[in-house]
VOKOL-877802 format. One record per residue: z, y, x of N, C-alpha, C, O, CB in turn; residue in three letters. Coordinates in Angstrom, 1 decimal. Last residue first. Glycine has a CB too. Layout:
BEGIN
PT   n_pz   n_py   n_px  ca_pz  ca_py  ca_px   c_pz   c_py   c_px   o_pz   o_py   o_px  cb_pz  cb_py  cb_px type
PT      Z      Y      X      Z      Y      X      Z      Y      X      Z      Y      X      Z      Y      X  ala
...
END
This chain:
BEGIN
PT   n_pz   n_py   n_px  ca_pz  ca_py  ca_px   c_pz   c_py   c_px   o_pz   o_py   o_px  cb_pz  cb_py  cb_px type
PT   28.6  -19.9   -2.1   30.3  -20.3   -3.0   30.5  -21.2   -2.1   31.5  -21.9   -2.0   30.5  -21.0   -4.8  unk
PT   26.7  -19.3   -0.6   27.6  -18.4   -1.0   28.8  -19.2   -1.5   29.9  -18.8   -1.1   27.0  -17.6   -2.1  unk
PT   25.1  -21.6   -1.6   25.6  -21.4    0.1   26.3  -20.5    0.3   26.9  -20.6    1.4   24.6  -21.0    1.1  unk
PT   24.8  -21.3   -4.5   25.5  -22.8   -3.8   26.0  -22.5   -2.0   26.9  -23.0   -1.4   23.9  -24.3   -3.9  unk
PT   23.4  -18.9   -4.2   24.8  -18.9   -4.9   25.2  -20.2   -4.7   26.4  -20.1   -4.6   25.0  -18.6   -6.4  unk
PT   20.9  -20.1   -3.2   21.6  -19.1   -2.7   23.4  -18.8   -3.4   24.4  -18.5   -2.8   20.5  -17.9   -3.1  unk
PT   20.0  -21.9   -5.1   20.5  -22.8   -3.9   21.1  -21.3   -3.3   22.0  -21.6   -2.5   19.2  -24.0   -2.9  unk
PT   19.7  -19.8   -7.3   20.4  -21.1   -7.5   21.2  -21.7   -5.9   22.4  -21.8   -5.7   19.1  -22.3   -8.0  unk
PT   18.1  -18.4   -6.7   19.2  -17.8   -6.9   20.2  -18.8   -7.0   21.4  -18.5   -6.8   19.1  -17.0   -7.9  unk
PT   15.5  -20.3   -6.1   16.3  -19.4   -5.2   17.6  -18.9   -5.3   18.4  -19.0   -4.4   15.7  -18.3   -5.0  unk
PT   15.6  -20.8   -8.9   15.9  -22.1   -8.1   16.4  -21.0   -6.8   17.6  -20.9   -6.6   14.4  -23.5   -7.8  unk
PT   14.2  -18.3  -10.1   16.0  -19.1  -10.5   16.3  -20.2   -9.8   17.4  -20.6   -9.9   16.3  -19.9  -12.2  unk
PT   12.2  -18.4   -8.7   12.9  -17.1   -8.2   14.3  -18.3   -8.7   15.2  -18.8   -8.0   12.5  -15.2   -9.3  unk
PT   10.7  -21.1   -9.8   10.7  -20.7   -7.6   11.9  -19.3   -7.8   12.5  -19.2   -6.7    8.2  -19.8   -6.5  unk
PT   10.5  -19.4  -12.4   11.2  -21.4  -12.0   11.7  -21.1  -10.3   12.8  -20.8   -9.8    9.2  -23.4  -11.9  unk
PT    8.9  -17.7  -12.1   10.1  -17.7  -12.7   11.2  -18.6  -12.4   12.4  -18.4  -12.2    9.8  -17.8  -14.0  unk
PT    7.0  -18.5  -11.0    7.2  -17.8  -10.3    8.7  -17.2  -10.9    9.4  -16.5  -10.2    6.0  -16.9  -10.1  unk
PT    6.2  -20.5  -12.9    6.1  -20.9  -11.7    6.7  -20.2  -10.8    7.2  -20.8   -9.8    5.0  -21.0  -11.5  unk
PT    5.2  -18.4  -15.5    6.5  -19.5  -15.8    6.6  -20.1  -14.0    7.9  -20.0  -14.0    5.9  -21.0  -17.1  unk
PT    5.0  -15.4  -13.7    4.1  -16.3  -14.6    5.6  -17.5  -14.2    6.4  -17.6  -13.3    1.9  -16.7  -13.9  unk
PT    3.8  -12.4  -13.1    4.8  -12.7  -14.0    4.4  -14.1  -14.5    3.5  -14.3  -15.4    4.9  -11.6  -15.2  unk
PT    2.3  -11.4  -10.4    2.0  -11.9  -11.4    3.0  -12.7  -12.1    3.2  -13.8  -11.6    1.0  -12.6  -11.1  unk
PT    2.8   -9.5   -7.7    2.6  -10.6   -8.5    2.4  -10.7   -9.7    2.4   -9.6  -10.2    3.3  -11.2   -8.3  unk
PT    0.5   -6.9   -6.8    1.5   -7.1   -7.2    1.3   -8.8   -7.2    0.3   -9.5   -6.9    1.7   -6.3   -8.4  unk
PT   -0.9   -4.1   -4.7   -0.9   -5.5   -5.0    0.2   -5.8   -5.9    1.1   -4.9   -5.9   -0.7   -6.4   -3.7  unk
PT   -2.9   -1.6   -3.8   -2.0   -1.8   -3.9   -2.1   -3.6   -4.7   -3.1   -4.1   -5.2   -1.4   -0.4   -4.5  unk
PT   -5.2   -1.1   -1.7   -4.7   -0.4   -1.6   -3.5   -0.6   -3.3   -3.4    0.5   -3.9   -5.6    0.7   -1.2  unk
PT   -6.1   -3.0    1.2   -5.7   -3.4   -0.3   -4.9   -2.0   -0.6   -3.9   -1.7    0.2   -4.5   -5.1   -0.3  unk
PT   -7.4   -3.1    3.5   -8.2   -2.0    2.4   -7.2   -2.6    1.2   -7.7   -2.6    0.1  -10.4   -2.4    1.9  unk
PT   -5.7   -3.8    5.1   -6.0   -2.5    5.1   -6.7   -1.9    4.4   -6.9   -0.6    4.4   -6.3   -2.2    5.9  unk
PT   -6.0   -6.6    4.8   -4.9   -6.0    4.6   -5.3   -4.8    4.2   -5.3   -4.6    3.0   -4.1   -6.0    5.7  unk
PT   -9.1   -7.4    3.8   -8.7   -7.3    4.7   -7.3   -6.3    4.2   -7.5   -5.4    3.3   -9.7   -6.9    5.8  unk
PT   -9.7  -11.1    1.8   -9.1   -9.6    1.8   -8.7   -8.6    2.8   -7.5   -8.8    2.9   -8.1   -9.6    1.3  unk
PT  -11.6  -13.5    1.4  -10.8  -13.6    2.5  -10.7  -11.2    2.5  -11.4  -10.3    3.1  -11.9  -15.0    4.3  unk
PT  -11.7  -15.5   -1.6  -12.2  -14.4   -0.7  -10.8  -13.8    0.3   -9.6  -13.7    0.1  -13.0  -13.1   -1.9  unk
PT  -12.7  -19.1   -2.9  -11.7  -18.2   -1.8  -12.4  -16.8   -1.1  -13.3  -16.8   -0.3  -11.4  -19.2   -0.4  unk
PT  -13.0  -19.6   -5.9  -13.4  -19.2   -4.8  -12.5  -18.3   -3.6  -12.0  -17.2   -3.5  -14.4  -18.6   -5.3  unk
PT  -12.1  -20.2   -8.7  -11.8  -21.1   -7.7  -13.1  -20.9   -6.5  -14.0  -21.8   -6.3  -11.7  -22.7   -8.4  unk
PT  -10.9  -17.4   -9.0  -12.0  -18.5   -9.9  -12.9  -19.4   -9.1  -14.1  -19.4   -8.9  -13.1  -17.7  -10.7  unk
PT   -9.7  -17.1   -5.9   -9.7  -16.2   -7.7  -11.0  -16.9   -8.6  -12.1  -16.4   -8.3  -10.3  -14.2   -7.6  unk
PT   -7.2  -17.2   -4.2   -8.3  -18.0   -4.8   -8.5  -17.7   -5.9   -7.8  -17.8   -6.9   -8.2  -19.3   -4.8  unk
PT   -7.4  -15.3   -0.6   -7.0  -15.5   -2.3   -7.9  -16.9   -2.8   -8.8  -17.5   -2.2   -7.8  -13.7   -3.4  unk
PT   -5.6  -13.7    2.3   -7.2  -15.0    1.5   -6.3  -15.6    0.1   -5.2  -16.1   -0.1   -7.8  -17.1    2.9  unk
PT   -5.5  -11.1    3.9   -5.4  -11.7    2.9   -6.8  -12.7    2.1   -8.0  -12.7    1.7   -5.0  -10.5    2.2  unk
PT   -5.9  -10.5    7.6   -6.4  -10.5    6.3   -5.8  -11.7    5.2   -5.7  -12.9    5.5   -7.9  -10.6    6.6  unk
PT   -4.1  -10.0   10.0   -4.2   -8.7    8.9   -5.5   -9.0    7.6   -6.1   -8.1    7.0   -4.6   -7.0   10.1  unk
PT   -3.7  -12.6   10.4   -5.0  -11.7   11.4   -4.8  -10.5   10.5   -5.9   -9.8   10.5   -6.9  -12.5   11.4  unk
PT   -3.1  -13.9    7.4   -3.3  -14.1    9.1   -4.2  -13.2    9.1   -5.2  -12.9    8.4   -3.8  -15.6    9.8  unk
PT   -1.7  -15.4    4.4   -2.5  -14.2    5.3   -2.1  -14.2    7.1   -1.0  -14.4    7.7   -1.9  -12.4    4.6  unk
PT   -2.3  -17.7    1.4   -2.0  -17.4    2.7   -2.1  -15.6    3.5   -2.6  -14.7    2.9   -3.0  -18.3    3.2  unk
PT   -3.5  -17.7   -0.8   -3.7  -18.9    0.2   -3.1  -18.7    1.2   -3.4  -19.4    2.1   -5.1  -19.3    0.5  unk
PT   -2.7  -16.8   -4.3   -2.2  -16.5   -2.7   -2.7  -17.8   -1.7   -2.2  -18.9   -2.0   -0.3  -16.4   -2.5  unk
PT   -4.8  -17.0   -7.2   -3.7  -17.5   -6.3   -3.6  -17.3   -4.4   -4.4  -17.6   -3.6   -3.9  -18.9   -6.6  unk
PT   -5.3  -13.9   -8.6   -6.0  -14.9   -8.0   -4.7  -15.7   -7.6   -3.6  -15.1   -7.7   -7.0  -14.5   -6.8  unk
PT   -8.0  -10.8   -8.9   -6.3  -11.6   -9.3   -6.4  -13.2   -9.6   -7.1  -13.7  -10.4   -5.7  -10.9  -11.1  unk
PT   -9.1   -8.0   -7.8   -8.6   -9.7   -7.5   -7.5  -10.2   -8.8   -6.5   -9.7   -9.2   -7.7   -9.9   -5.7  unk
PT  -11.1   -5.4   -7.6   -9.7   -5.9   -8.7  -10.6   -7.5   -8.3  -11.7   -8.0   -8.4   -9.7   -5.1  -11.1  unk
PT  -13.6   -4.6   -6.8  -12.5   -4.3   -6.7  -11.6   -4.5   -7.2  -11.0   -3.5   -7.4  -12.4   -3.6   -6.6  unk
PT  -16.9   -6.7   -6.1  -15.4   -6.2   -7.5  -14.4   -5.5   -6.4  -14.5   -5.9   -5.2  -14.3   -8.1   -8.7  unk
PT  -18.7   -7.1   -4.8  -19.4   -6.7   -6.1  -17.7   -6.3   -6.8  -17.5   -5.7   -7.8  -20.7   -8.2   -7.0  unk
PT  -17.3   -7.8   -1.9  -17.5   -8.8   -2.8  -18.4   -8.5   -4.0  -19.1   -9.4   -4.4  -16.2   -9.1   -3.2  unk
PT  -15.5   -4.7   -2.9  -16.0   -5.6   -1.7  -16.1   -7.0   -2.4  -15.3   -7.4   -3.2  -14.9   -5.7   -0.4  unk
PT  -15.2   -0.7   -3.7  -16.1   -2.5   -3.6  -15.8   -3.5   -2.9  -15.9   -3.2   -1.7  -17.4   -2.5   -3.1  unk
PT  -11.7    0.1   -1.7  -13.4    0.0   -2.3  -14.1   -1.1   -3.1  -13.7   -2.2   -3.2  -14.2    0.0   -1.3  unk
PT   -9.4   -0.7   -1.9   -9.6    0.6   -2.1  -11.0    1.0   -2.6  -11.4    1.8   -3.4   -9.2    1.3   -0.8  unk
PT   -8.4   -3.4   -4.6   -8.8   -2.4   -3.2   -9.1   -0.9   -3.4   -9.1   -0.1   -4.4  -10.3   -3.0   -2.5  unk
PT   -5.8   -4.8   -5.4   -6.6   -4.0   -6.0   -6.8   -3.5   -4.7   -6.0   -3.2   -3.9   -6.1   -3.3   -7.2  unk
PT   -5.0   -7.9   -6.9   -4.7   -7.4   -6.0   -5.6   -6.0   -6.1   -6.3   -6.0   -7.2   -4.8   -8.4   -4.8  unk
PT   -2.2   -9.7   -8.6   -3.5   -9.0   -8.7   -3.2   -7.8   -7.3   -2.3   -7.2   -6.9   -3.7   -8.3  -10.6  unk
PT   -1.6  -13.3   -7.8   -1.3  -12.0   -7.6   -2.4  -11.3   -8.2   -3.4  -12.0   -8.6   -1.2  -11.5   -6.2  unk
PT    0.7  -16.7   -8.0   -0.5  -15.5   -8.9   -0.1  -14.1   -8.4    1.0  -13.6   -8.4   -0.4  -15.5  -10.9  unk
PT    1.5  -18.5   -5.0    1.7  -17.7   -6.6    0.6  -16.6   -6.6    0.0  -16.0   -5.7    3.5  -16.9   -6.8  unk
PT    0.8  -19.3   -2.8    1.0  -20.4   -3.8    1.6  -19.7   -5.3    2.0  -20.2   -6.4    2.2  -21.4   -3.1  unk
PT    3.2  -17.4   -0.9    2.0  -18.4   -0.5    1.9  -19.1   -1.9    3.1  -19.5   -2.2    2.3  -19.6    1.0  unk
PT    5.0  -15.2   -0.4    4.7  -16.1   -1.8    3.1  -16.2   -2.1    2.3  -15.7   -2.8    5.4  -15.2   -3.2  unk
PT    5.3  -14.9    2.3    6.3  -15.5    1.6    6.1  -16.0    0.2    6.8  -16.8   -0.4    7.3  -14.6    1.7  unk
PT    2.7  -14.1    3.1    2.8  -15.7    3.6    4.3  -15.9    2.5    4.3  -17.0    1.8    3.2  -16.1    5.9  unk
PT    2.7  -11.8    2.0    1.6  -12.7    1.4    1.8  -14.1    1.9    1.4  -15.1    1.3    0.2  -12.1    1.8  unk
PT    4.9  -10.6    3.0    4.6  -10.5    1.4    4.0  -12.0    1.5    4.6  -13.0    1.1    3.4   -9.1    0.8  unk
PT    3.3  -10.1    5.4    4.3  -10.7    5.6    4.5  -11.6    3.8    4.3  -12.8    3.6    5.5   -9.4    6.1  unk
PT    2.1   -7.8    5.0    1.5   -9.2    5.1    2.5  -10.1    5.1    2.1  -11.1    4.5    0.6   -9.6    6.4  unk
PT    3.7   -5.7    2.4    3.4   -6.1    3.5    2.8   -7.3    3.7    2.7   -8.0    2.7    4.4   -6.1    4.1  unk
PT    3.7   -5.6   -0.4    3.5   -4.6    0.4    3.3   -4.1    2.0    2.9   -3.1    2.6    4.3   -4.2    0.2  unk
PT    3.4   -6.5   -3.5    3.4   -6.9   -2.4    2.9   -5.3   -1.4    2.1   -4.3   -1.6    2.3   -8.3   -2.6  unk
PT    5.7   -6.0   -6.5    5.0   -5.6   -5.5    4.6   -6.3   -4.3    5.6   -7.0   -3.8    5.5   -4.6   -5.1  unk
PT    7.1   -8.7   -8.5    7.1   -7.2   -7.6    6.1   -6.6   -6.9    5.3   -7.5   -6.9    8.0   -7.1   -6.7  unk
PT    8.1   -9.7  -10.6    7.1   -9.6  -10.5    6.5   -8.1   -9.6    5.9   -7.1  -10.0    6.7  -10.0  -11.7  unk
PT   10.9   -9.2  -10.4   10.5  -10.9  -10.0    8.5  -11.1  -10.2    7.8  -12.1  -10.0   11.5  -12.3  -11.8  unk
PT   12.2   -6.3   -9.2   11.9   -7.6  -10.0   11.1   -8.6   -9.3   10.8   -8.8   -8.1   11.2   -7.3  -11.3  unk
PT   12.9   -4.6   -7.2   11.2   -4.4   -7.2   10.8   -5.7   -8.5    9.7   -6.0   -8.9   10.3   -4.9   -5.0  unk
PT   15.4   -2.6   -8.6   14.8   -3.8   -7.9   13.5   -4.0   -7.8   12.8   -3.3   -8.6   15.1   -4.8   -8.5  unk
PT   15.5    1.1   -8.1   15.2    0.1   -8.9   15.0   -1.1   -8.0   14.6   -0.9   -6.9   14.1    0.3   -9.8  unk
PT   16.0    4.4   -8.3   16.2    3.2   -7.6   16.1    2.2   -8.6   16.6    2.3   -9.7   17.5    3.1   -7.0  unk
PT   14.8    7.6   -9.3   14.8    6.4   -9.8   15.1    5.4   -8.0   14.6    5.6   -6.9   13.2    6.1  -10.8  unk
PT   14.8   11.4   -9.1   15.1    9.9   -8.8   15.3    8.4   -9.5   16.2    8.3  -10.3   16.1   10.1   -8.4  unk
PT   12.7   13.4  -10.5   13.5   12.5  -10.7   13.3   11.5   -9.7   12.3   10.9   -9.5   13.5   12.0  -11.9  unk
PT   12.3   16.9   -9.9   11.9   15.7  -10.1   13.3   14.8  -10.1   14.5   15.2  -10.0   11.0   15.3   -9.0  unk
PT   11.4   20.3   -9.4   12.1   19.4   -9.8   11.7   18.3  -10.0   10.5   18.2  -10.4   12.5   19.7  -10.5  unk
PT   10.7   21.7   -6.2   10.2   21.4   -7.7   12.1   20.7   -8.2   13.2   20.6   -7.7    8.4   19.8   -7.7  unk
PT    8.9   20.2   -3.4    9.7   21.5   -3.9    9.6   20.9   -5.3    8.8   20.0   -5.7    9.1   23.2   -3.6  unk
PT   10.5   18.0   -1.7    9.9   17.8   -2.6   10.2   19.2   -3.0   11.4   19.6   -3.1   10.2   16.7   -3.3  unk
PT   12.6   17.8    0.7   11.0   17.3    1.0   10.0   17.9   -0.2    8.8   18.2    0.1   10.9   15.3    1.0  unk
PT   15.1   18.7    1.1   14.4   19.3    0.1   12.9   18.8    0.4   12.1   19.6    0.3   14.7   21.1    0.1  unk
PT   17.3   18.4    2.6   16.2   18.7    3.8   14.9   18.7    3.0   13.8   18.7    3.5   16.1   17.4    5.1  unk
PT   19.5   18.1    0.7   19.8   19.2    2.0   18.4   19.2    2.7   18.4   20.1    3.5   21.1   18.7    3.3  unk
PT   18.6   16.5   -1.0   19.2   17.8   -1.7   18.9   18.9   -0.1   18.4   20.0    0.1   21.3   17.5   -2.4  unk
PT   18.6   14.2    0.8   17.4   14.8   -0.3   17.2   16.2   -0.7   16.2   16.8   -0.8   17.6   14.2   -1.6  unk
PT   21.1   14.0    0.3   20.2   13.9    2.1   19.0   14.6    1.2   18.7   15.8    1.4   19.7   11.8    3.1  unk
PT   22.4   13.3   -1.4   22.6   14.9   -0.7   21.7   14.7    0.6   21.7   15.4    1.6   24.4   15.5   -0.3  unk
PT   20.8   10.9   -3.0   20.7   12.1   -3.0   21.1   13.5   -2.6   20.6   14.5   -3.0   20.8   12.2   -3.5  unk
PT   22.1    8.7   -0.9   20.8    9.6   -0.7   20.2   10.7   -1.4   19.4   11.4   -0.9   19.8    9.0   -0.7  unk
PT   24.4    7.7   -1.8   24.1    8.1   -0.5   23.0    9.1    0.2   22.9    9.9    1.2   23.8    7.1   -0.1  unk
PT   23.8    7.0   -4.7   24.9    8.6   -3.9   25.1    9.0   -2.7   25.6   10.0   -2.3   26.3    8.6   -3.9  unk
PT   21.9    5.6   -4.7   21.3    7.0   -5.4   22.9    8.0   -4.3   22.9    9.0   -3.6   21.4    7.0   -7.9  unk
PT   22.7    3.4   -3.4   22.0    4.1   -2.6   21.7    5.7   -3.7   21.2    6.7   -3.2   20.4    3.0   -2.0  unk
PT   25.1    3.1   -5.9   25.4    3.2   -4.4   24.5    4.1   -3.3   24.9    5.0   -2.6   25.3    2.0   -3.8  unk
PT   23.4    2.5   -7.9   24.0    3.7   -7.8   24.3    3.6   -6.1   23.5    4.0   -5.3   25.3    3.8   -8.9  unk
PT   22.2    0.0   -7.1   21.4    1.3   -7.2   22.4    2.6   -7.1   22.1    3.6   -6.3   20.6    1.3   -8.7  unk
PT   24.5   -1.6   -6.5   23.8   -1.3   -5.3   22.7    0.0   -5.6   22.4    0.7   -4.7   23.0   -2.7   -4.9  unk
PT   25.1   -1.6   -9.8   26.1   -1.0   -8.6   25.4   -0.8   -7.2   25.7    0.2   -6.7   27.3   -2.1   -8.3  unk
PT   22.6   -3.0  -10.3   23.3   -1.8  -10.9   23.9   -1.0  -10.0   23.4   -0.1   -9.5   24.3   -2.2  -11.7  unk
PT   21.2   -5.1   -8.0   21.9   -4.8   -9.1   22.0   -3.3   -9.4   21.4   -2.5   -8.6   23.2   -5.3   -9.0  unk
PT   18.5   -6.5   -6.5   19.3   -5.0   -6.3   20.3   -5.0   -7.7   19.5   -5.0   -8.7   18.1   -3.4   -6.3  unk
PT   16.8   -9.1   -4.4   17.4   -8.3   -5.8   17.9   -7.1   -5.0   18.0   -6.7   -3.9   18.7   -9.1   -6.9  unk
PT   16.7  -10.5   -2.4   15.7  -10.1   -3.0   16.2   -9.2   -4.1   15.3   -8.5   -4.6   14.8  -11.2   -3.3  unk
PT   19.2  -11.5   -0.9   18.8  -12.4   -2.4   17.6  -12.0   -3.1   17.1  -12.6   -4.0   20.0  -12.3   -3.8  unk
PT   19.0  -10.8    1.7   19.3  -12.1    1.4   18.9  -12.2    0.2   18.1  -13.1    0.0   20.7  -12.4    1.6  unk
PT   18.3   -8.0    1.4   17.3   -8.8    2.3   17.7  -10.5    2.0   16.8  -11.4    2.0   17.7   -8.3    4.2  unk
PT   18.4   -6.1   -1.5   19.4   -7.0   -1.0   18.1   -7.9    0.2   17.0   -8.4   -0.2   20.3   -8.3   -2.7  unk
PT   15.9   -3.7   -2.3   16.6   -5.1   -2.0   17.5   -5.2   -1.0   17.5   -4.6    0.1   15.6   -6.2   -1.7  unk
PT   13.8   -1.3   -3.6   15.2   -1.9   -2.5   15.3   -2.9   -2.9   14.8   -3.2   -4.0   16.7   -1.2   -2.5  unk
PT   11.9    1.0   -4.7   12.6   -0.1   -5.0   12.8   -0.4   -3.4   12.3    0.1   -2.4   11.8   -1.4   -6.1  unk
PT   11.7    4.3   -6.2   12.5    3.9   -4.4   13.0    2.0   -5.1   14.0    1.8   -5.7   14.6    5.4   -3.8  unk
PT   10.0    7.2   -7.2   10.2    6.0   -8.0   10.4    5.1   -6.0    9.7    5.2   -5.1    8.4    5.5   -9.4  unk
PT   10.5   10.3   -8.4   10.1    9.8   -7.1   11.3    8.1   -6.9   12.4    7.9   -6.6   10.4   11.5   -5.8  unk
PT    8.5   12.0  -10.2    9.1   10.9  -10.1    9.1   10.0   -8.8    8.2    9.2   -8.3    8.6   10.2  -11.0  unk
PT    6.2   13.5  -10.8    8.2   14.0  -10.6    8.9   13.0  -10.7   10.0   13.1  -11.3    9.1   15.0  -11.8  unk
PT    4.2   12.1  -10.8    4.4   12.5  -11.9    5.8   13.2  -12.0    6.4   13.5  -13.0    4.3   11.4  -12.8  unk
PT    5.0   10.1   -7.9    4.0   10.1   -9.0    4.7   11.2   -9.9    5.9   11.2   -9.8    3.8    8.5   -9.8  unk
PT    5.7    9.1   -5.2    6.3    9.8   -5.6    5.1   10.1   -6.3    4.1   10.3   -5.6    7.1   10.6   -4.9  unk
PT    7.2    5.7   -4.1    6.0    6.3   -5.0    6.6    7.6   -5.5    7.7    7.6   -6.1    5.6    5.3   -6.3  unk
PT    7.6    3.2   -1.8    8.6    4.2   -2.1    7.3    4.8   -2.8    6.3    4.5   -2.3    9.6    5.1   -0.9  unk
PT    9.6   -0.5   -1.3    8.5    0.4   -1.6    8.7    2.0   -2.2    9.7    2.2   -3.0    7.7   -0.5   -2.7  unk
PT   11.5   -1.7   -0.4   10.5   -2.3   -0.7    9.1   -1.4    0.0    8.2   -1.4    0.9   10.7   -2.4   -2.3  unk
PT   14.3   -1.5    2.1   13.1   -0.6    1.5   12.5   -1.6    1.4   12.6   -2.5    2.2   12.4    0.5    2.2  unk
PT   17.3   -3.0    1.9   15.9   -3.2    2.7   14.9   -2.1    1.5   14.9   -2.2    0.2   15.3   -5.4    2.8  unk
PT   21.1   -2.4    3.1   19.4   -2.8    2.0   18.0   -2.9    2.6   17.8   -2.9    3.8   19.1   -1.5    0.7  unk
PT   22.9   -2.2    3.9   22.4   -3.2    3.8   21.4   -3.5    3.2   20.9   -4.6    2.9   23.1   -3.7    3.6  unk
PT   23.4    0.7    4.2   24.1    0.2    3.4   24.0   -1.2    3.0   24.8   -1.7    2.2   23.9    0.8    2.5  unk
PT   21.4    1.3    6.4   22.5    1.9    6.8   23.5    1.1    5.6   24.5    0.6    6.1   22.4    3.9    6.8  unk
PT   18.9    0.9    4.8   19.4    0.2    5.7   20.8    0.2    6.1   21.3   -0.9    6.2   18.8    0.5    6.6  unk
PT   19.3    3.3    3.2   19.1    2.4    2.8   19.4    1.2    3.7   20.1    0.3    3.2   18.2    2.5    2.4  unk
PT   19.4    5.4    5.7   19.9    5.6    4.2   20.3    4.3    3.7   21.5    4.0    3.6   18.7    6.2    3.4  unk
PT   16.3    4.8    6.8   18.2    4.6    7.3   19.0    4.7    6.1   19.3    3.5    5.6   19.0    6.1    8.3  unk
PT   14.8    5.6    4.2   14.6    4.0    5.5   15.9    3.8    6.0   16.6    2.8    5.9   13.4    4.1    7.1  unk
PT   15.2    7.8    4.0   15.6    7.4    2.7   15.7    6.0    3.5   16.7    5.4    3.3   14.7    7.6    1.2  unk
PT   13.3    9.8    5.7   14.5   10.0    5.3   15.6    9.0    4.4   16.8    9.4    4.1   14.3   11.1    4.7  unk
PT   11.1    7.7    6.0   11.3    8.5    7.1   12.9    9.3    6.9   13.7    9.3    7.8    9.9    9.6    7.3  unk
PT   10.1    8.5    3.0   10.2    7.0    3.5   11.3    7.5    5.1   12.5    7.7    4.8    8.1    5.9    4.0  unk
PT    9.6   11.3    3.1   10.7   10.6    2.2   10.9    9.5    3.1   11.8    9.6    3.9   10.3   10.1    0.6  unk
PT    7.4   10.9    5.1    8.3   11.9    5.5    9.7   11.6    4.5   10.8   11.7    4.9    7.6   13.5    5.4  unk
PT    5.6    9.7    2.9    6.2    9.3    4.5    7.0    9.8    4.9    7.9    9.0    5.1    5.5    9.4    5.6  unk
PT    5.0   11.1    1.0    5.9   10.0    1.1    6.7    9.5    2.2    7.9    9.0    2.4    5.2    9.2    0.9  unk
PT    3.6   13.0    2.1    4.4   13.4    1.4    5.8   12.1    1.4    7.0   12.3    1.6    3.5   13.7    0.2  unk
PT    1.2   11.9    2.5    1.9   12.3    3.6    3.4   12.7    3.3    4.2   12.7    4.2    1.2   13.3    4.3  unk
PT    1.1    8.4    0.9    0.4   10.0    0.7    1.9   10.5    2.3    2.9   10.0    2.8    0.9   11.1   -1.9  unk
PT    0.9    5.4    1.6    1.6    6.3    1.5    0.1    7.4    1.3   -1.1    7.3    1.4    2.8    6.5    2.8  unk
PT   -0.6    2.1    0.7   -0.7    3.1    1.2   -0.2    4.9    0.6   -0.6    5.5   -0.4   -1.9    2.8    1.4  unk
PT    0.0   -1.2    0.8    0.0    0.0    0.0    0.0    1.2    0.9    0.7    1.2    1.9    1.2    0.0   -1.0  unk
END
């Protein structure tokens, strides 16, 4: 996914911030006065309630004091959920074997819009299987991705939460 310059310089204030509390930046979108920040827990993938407020009170006087955004707008923290964003290559080897739509920046192939099963990613390119053809995606033109909400990807998240609260207790 790819930042506006605007973002970066947020990302660049809000990355420690967030880290600094145990969390992990997903993904950061400043759309419409909305400047929309999913996070995770690095161990369970999630974010509760309490972990949102937490980074909202850490980071809105950092916000307040170096004012990136003139105007007014809204803060949002949120989990990225169970049908989240893909954002890194990385992304793409961890949910090898589930439904994505993926969306380029240009043409390629005759389409821009994938939506397909994950085969994998190496070399900074994404390889899909979208009507049972494999097209091989280069990272850098995907200009944004998600998963796909589907009974498989529901089953693989509650079994995670499952054997994760068994190594916990």
């Amino acid at each position: 996914m790819k930042n506006t310059p605007l973002e970066h310089k947020i990302i660049n204030l809000a990355k420690p911030v967030i880290e600094d509390l145990g969390f992990a930046l997903v993904m950061l979108e400043f759309k419409g006065g909305v400047l929309q920040i999913l996070a995770e827990d690095p161990k369970t993938g999630n974010l509760g309630l309490e972990d949102c407020t937490k980074i909202t009170k850490n980071l809105s006087p950092l916000l307040e004091v170096e004012d990136p955004i003139s105007g007014a707008y809204t803060l949002e923290i949120s989990s990225p959920g169970i049908d989240r964003p893909l954002v890194k290559p990385g992304d793409f080897k961890k949910y090898k074997g589930f439904e994505a739509k993926v969306e380029l920046d240009e043409i390629m192939e005759g389409q821009k819009r994938f939506r397909g099963v994950i085969l994998g990613e190496e070399n900074d390119f994404v390889t899909m299987l979208v009507d049972k053809i494999e097209h091989r995606l280069e990272f850098a033109a995907i200009k944004k991705a998600r998963l796909v909400l589907t009974d498989e990807l529901i089953k693989a998240t509650r079994m995670d939460r499952e054997i994760l609260n068994e190594t916990t207790n």
